[in-house]
N, C-alpha and C positions, 0 to 999 in steps of 0.2 A: 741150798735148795729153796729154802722161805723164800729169798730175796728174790729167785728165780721166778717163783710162783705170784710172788708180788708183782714184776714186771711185768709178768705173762697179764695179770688180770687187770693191771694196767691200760697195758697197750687194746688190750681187748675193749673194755672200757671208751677209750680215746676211739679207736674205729667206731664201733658201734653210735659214738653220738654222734658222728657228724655224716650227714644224710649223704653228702653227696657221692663220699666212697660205696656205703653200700646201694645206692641208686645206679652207679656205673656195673658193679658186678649183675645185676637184674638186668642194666641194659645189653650188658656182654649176652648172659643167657636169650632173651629171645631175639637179638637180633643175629644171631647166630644157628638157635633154632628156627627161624621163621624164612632166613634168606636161604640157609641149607635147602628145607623142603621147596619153595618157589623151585631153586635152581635145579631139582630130583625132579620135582614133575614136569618141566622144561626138558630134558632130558629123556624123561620116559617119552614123551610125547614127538620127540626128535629120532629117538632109536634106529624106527623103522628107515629112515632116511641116511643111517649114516653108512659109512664106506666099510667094507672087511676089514679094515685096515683099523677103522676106530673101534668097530664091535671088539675086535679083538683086545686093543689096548683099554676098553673100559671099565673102569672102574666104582662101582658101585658104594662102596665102603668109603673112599677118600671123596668119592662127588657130594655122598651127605654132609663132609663137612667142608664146603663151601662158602659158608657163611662166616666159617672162625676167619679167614681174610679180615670181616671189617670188626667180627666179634672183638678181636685182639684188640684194636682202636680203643674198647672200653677198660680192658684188661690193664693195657697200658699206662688209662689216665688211674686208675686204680691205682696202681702201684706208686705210683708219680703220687699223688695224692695223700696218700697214707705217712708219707714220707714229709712231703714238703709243707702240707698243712702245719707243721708245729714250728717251720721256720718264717712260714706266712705271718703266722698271727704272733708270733714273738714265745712262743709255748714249750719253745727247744730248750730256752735256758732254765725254764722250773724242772724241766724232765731231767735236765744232766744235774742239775742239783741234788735232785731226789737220788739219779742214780749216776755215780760218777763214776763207776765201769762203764765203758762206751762201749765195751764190746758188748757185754750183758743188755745192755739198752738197744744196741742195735741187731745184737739175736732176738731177742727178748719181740724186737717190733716185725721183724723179717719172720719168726716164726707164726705168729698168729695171723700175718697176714697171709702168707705162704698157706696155712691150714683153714684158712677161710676160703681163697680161689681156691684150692683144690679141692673142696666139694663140691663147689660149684663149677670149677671146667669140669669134674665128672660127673656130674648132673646133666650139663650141656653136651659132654661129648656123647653121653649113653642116647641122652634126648633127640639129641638131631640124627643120631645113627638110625632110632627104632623108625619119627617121624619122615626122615628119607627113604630109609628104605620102602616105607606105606608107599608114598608117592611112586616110586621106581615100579610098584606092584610087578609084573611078572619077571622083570630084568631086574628081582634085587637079589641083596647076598645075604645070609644069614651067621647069628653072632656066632654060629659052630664051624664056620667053616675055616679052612685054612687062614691064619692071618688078619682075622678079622678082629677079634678081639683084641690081638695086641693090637691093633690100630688103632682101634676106639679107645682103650686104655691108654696110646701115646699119645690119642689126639686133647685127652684130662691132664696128663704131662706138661702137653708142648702150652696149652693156655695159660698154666701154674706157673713154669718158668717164665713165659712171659711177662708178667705181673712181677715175679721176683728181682727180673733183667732188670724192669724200669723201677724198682726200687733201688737197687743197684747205682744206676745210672745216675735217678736223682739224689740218694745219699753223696754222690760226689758236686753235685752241681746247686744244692740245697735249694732254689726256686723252681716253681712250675713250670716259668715259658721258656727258661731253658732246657729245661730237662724236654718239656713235649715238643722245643723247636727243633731239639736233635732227634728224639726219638722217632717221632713221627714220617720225617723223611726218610731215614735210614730205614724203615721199615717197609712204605709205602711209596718210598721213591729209589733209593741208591739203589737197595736192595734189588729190586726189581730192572733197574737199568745195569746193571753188574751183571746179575745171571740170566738175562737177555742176548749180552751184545757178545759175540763169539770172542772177542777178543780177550773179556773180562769174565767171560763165563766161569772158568776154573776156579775165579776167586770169589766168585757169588755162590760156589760148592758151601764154602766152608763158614758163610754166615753165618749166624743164629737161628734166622728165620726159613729161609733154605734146608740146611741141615736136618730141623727139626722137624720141618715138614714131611720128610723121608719115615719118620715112624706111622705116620698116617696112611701109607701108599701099600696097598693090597697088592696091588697090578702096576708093574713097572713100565713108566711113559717108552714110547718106542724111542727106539734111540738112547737109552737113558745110558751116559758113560759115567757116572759116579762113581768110588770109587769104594765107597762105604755104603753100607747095609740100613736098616732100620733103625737098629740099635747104639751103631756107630754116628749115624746125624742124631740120634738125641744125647751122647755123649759128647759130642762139639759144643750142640748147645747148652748144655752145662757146665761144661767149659766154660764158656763165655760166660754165665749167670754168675758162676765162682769168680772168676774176674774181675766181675762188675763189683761184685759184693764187698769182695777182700781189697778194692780200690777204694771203695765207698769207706771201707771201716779206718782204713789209712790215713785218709783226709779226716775222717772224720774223730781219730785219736790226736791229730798233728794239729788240728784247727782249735781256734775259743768259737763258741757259741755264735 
């Protein structure tokens, strides 16, 4: 447990100096709070004009977080960051020397970063729920109502696992422009052309991002044939974060420095 403790305030340590990790989680925060509310009060101001068909399907809860779309972008480099920083600057081979359990070194960094985004996507997810809902003013929903709190609470989830994925990702890939050259589109492009195009749709279900998005959804899109629940898309996406993780730890027991 010492040795544990040591890596712990280790790794803590290593994030905390280098500016640009913790400058991405702050940017994840407001720009995630701030496009949310924009796109609430767009929305309020749209209301009056939309069809039965949309009143009905609207949702108030999952509109405020609108902004985790590009939030996640910060999230990502986050994670990517945390990670590949020490193989950037050549800093990976004093750490495995200090601690040549890898796996201990790679809980050990997965953990404090894990517990750093996750105060922070539920800081952001509570934030942009209360700050949208303001905006929404008569058309909003309240944190008592059906559904709404797990949403807000999967939507501090789905941001955490994000940040995790892409340590994941980059623990296998140990540089940044690969890791953000994959990640980035898979996120922002495949992803989105997968569960767009009828053909692919089914298999843009069971992504990550997809998936997890479903614990956020108060009010189910019309038409929505999914096949899994709220709680069932953010067990895919953990899924996957475990994957990435337990790949990343492989490579990185079977690799030198």
């Amino acid at each position: 447990m010492a040795a544990v403790s040591r890596v712990l305030t280790s790794e803590w340590t290593k994030i905390r100096s280098v500016r640009s990790t913790v400058w991405t989680l702050g940017i994840a925060l407001v720009v995630t709070v701030a496009l949310g509310a924009l796109i609430c009060l767009l929305a309020s101001n749209d209301f009056g004009t939309m069809s039965p068909r949309d009143r009905i399907a609207f949702d108030p809860t999952n509109i405020s977080f609108a902004g985790m779309g590009l939030g996640q972008l910060a999230m990502i480099v986050f994670g990517v960051l945390v990670v590949s920083n020490e193989y950037s600057t050549g800093m990976i081979r004093t750490s495995l020397a200090a601690v040549p359990q890898r796996g201990t070194f790679l809980f050990g960094k997965v953990a404090v970063a894990a517990l750093l985004a996750l105060v922070v996507s539920f800081v952001t997810a509570f934030l942009s729920f209360f700050v949208g809902q303001a905006m929404l003013g008569t058309h909003a929903a309240s944190l008592g109502d059906p559904g709404v709190l797990r949403a807000v609470v999967g939507g501090g989830l789905y941001m955490t696992l994000i940040a995790v994925f892409s340590m994941g990702v980059a623990t296998m890939l140990r540089s940044p422009m690969p890791a953000l050259g994959i990640l980035m589109p898979f996120f922002f492009l495949i992803s989105n052309i997968l569960g767009n195009v009828s053909a692919t749709e089914k298999i843009g279900w069971y992504l990550p991002d997809q998936a997890g998005h479903k614990v956020m959804q108060v009010v189910a899109p019309a038409g929505d044939e999914v096949p899994y629940g709220p709680w069932g898309g953010f067990a895919i996406m953990l899924a996957w974060t475990v994957a990435a993780l337990l790949c990343g730890y492989l490579l990185l027991k079977r690799r030198d420095a």
